[in-house]
C-alpha positions in Angstrom: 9.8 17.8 -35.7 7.4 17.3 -33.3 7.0 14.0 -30.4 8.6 11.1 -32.0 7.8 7.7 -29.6 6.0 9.9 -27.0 5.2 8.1 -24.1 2.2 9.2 -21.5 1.7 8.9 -18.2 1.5 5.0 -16.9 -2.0 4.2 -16.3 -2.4 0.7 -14.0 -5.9 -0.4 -13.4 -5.8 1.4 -10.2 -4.8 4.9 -11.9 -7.4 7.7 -11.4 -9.5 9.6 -13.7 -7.5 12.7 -11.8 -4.2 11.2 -12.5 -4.9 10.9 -16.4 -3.0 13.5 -19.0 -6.2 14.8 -19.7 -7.2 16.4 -16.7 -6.8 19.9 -18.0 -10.2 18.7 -20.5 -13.3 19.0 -19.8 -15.5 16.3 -20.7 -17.9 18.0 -22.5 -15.2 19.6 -24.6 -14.2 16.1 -26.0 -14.8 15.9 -29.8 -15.2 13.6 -32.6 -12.1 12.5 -34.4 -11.7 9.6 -37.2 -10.1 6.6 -35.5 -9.2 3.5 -36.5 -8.4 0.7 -33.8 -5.9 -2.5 -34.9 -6.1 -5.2 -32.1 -2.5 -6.2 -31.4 -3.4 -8.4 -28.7 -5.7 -8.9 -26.4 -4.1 -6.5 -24.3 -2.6 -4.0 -26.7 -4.1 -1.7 -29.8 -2.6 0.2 -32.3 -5.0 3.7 -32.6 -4.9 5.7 -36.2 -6.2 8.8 -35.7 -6.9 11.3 -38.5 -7.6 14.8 -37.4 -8.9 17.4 -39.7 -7.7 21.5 -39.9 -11.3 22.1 -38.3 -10.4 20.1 -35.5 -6.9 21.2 -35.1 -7.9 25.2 -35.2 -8.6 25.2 -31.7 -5.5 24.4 -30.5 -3.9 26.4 -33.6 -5.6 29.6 -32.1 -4.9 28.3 -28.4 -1.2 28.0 -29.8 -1.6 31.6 -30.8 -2.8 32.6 -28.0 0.1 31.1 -25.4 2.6 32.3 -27.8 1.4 35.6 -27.9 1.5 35.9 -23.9 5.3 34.6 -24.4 7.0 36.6 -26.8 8.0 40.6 -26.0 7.3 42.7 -29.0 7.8 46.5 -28.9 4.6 48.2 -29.5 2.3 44.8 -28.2 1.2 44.2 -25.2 1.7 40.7 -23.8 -1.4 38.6 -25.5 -1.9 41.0 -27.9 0.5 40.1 -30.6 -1.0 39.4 -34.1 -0.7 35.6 -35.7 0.7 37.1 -38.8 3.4 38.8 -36.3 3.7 35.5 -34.7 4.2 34.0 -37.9 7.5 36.3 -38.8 8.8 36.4 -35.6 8.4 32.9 -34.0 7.4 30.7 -37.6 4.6 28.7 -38.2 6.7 25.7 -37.3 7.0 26.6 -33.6 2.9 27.3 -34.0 2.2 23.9 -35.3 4.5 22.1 -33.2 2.8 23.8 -30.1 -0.7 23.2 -31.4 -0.2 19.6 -32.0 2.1 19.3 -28.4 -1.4 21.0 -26.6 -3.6 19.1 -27.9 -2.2 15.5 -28.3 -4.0 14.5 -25.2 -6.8 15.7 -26.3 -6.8 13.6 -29.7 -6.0 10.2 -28.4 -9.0 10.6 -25.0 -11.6 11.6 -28.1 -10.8 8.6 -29.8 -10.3 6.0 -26.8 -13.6 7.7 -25.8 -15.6 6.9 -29.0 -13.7 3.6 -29.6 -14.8 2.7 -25.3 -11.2 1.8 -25.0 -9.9 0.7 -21.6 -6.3 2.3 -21.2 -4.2 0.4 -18.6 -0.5 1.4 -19.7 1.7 4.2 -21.1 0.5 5.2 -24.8 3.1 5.8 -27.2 3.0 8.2 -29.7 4.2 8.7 -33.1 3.2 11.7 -35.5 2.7 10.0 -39.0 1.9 13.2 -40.9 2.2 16.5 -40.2 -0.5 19.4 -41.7 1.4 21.9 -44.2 3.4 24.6 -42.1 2.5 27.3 -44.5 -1.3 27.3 -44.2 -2.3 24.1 -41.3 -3.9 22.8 -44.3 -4.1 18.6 -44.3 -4.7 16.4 -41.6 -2.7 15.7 -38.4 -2.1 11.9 -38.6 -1.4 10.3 -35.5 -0.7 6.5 -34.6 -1.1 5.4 -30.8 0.1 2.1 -29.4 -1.4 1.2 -25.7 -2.4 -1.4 -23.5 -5.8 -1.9 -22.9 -8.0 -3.8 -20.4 -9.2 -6.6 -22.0 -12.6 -8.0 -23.2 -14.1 -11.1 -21.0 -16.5 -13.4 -21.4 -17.5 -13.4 -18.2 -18.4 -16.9 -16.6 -21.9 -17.6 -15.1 -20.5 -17.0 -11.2 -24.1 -17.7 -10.2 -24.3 -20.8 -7.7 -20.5 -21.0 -7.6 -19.6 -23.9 -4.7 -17.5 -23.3 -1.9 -16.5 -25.1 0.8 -15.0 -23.4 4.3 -13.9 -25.0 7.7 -16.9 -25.6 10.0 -17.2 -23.1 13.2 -16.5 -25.3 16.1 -15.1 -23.6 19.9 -13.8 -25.7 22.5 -13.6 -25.4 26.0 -10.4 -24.5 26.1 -10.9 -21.9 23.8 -13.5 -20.4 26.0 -10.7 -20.9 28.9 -8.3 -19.2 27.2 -10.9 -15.8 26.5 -11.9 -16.2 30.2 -7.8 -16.0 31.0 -7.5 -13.1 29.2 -10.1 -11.5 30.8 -8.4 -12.5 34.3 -5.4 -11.2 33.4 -7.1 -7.6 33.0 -8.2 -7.5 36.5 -5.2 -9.1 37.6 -2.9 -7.5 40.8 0.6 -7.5 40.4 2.5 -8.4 43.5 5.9 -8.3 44.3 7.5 -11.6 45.1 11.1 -13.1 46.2 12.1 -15.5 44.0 13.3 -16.3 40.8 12.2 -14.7 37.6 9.7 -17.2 35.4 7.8 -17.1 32.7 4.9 -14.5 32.9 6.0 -12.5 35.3 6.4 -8.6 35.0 10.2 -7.5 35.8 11.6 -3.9 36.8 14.7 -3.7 34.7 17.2 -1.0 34.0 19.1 -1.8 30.7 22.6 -0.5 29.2 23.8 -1.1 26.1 27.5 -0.2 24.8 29.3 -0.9 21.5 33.4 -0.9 21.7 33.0 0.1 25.7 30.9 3.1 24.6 27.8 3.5 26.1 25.1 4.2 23.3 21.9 3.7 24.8 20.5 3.3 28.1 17.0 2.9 29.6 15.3 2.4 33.3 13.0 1.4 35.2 11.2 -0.4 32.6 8.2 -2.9 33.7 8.8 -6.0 31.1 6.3 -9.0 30.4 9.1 -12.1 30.9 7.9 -14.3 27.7 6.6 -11.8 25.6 9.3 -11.2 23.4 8.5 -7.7 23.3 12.0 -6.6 23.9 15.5 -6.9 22.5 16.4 -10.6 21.3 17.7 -12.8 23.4 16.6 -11.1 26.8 13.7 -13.5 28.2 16.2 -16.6 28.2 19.0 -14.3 30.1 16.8 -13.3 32.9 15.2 -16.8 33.2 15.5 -17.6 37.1 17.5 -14.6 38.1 16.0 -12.7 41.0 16.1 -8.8 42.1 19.3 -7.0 42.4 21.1 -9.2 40.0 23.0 -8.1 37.2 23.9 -10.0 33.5 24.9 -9.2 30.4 24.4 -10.7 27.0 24.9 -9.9 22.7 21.6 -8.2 20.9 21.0 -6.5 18.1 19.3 -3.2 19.0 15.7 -2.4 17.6 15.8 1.7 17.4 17.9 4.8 17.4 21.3 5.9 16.0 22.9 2.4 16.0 19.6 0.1 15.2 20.4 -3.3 13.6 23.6 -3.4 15.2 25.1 -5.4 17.8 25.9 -4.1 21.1 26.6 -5.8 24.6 23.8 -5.2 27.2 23.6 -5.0 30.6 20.1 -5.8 32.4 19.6 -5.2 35.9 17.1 -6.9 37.9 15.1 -4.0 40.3 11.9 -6.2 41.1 10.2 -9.3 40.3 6.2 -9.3 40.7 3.8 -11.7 39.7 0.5 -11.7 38.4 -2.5 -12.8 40.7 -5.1 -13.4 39.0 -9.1 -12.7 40.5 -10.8 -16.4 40.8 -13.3 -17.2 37.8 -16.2 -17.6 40.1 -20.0 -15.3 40.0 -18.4 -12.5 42.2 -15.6 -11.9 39.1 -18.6 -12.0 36.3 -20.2 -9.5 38.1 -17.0 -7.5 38.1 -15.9 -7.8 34.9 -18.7 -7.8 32.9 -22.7 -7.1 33.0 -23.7 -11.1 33.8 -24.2 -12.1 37.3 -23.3 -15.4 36.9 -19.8 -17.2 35.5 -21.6 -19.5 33.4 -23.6 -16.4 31.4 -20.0 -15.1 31.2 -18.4 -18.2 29.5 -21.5 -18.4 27.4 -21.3 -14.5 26.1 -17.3 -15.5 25.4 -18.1 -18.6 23.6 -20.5 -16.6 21.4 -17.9 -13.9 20.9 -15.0 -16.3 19.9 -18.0 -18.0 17.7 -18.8 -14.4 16.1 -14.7 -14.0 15.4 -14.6 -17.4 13.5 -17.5 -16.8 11.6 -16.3 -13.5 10.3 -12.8 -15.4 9.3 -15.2 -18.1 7.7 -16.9 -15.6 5.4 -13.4 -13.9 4.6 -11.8 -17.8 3.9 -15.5 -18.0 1.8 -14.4 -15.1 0.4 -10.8 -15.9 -0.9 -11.9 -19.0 -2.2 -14.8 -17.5 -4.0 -12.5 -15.4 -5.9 -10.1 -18.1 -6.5 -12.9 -20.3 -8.0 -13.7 -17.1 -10.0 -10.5 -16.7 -11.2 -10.1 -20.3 -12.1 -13.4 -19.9 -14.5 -11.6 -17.4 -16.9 -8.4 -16.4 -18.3 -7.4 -12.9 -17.3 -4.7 -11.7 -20.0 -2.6 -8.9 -18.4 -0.1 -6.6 -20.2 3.1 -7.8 -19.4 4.7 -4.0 -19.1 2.3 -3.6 -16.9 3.4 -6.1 -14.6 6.8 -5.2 -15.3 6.8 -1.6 -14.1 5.1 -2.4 -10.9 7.3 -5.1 -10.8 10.3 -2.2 -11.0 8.5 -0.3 -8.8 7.9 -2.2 -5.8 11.6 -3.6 -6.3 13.3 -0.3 -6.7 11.0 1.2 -3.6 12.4 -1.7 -1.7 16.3 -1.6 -3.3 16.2 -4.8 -4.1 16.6 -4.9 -7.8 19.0 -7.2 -8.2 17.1 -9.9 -6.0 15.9 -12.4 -8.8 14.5 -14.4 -6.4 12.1 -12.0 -4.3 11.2 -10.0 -8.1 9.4 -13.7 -9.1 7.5 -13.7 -6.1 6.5 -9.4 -6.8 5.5 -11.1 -10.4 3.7 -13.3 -9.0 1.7 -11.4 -6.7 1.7 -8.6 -8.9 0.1 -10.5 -11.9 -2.6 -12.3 -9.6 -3.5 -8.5 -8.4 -4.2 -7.2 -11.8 -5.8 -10.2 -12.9 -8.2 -9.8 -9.7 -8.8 -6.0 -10.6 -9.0 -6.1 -14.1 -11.8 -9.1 -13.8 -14.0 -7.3 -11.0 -13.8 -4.1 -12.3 -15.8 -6.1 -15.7 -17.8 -7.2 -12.6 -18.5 -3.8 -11.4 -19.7 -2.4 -14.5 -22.1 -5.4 -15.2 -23.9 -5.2 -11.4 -23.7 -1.6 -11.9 -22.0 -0.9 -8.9 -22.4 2.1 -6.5 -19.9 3.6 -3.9 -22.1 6.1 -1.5 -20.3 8.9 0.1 -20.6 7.0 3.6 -19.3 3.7 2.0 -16.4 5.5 0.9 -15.9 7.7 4.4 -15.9 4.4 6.1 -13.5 3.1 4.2 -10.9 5.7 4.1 -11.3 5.4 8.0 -10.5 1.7 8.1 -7.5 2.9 5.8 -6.1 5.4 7.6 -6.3 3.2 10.9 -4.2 0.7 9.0 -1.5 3.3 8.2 -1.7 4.5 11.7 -2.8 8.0 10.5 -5.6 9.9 11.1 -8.6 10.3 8.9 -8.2 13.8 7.8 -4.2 13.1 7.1 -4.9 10.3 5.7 -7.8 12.1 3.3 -5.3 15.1 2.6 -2.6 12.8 1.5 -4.3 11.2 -1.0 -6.4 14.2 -2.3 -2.6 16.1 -2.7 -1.6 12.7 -5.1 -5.2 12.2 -6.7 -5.8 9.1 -5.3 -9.2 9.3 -3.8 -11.0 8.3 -6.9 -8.8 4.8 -6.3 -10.3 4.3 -2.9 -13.6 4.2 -5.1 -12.5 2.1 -7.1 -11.4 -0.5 -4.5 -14.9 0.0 -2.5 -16.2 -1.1 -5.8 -14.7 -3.7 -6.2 -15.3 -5.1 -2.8 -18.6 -4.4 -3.2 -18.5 -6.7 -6.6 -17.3 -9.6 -4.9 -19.0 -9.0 -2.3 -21.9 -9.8 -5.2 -20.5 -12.3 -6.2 -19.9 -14.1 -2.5 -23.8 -13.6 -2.1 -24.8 -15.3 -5.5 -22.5 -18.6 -3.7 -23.2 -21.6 -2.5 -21.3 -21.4 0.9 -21.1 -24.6 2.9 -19.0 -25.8 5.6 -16.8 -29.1 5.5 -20.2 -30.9 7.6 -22.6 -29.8 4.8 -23.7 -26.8 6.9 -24.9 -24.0 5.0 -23.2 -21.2 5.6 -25.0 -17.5 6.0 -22.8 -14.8 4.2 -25.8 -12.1 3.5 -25.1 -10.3 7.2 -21.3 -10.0 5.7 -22.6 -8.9 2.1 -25.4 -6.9 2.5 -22.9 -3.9 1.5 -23.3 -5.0 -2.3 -27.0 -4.6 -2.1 -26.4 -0.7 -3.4 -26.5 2.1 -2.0 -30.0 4.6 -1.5 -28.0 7.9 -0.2 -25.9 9.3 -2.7 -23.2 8.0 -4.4 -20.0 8.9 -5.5 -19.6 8.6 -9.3 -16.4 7.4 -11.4 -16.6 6.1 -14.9 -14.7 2.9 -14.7 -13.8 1.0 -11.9 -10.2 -0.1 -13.2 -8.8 1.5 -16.3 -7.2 4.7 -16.4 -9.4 6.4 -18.7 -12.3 6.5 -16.6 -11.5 5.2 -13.8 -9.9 4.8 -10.4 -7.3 2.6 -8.5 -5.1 -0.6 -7.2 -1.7 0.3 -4.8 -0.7 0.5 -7.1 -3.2 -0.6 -10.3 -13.8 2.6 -17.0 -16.6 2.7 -18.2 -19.0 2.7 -15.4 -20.6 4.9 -12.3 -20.0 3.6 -9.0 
């Protein structure tokens, strides 16, 4: 009778408080229930949890309750069917059963609450001793297996030494920004001559598969070089000129037939060439708001510096995590690792692919490890997430998927997920923390200056948003996939 082995939802360091089991619970209706905890491993517990009749008689009478707004009795109305009708007609087996079924979720969050367990996994379940069917007299005991986030002694990460690549720009460097910024206000001009590299080509293209046309396009302006095409197409134009016609072998890229092979036929229409304004005072006046070309090449040498420093702090930053991580062992629950593991794989239909599932292990242990040990972070700097922190961040996410904010937003309130944007603000914020408390120097013995790059982890003063728990399931919020504290 009853859940034998039952197995809860999984819960990676990156689950949401919203995608627990017990989101039907209101926190302030969680109750006290005698718990015992057995440390597996460092990763796993054993919970024995021992709940009285008092305890159980709310979800007895809720059991009641449900039941009563199930069954049709002649002469009752729907809800208002006795217990001791119940009792004859359904049997206090079904009752119990139901009781225990409503409220099993509700037993094992009391007791990882008062025990300040970090759930990470799927809990099983196994119902050890039942209260008497005749009266609900007796305990409900209950024993609960589940992974757990683990307890660190966290290293002293104050002072930790890092060294980055020094910020050094070269003329041709600044050359190649100044080029670019030719090429904007470039003319294009139509020339007679061979195609070469760089030039913009009219073409017309055909493609055909077994003599069968199955795709055509024209008048399309092409960059010759840039690859942006179909495979193969820069090194068959090479040198022709306009009216000629070739064909070669590509793959194609979209549509009905993508991936597969088809003959094409490119027509030349027009060749033009790029000229390009001359770098002199009269173009910096154009292009930009200096009047001379040295102020220009001056402003782009300080832009390509301000791009290298940004990539310096974010090399700081990987390395300061790896020096982190190489301070403390992070012990992960293997089944956690092996159900994302299953889960990228099968998303991808690849699992039979030995090779590529080592290298989602990999990756996929190193990710936990990284959440599980700034999510401890977190909670000791008492990390905060304000509502603009967040905003700003769901913006930067949504550009990444190539949505817009609002979809973006929608689609993860729909699946519970915004809680785990939280939680990954946090824990940028933590290393963020962390980065600032560094010694960051370049491979010259340069000091390096993160705090313009950091000064998000110095809290927030507007208000924040609040999830207990940075990482675990219990209380907390996400990874992409992957407690305790307010952020």
């Amino acid at each position: 009778m009853g859940p034998r082995g039952r197995r809860f939802e999984s819960c990676r360091p990156d689950k949401t408080h919203q995608q627990h089991p017990f989101n039907s619970f209101d926190p302030q209706e969680i109750f006290h229930v005698k718990t015992t905890v057995e440390q597996l491993s460092p990763t796993r517990v054993k919970l024995e949890i021992f709940v009285t009749p008092e305890e159980l008689k709310p979800s007895i009478d809720h059991a009641y309750s449900h039941i009563a707004e199930q069954v049709n009795i002649p002469g009752f109305r729907k809800g208002k069917v006795p217990p001791p009708l119940i009792d004859q007609r359904v049997g206090k087996d079904a009752v119990l059963e139901h009781a225990v079924n409503d409220g099993l979720d509700g037993f094992y969050r009391a007791a990882i609450t008062e025990k300040e367990l970090r759930p990470l996994g799927r809990p099983e379940a196994d119902i050890v001793e039942w209260p008497s069917n005749k009266d609900f007299t007796g305990d409900l005991q209950l024993k609960i297996e589940v992974d757990v986030r683990p307890e660190l002694d966290l290293p002293d990460y104050n002072g930790l030494a890092v060294t980055v690549d020094p910020i050094e720009v070269s003329d041709e460097e600044i050359d190649s920004e100044l080029e670019k910024l030719r090429s904007r206000f470039g003319t294009l001009i139509t020339v007679d001559r061979p195609i070469k590299t760089g030039d913009f080509a009219q073409l017309d293209l055909i493609a055909t598969i077994d003599d069968a046309e199955v795709d055509n396009a024209t008048g399309i302006s092409y960059e010759v070089g840039s690859g942006e095409l179909l495979e193969g197409l820069d090194g068959v134009i090479d040198s022709l000129t306009a009216g000629e016609t070739t064909s070669f072998e590509a793959p194609l890229l979209g549509g009905e037939f993508a991936g597969k092979d088809a003959l094409v036929t490119v027509t030349i229409n027009s060749v033009k060439e790029r000229e390009l304004p001359e770098a002199d005072d009269d173009f910096a006046q154009i292009s930009s708001e200096f009047d001379t070309i040295d102020e220009l090449k001056a402003d782009l040498k300080t832009q390509v510096e301000r791009q290298k420093a940004f990539s310096q702090v974010t090399d700081a930053r990987t390395k300061t995590l790896d020096a982190l991580l190489a301070l403390v062992e992070v012990p992960v629950p293997p089944k956690l690792i092996e159900d994302e593991v299953h889960r990228h794989l099968e998303n991808e239909s690849r699992l039979e692919d030995d090779e590529h599932r080592a290298e989602v292990t990999e990756s996929s242990t190193a990710t936990f490890k990284t959440q599980i040990l700034l999510d401890i972070i977190a909670e000791k700097e008492e990390v905060k997430v304000s509502q603009d922190e967040l905003t700003q961040y769901l913006v930067q996410s949504a550009a990444q998927y190539g949505m817009e904010p609002a979809e973006f937003v929608q689609v993860l309130d729909q699946n519970g997920q915004i809680p785990s944007m939280v939680g990954e603000v946090a824990r940028n914020k933590a290393l963020a923390i962390v980065l600032d408390k560094a010694v960051v120097t370049d491979s010259n013995g340069k000091t390096v200056d993160v705090s313009e790059f950091t000064t998000i982890a110095r809290g927030a003063d507007e208000p924040f948003v609040a999830v207990d728990g940075a990482g675990d399931d219990h209380e907390g919020h996400d990874h992409g996939d992957h407690e305790g504290h307010s952020h």
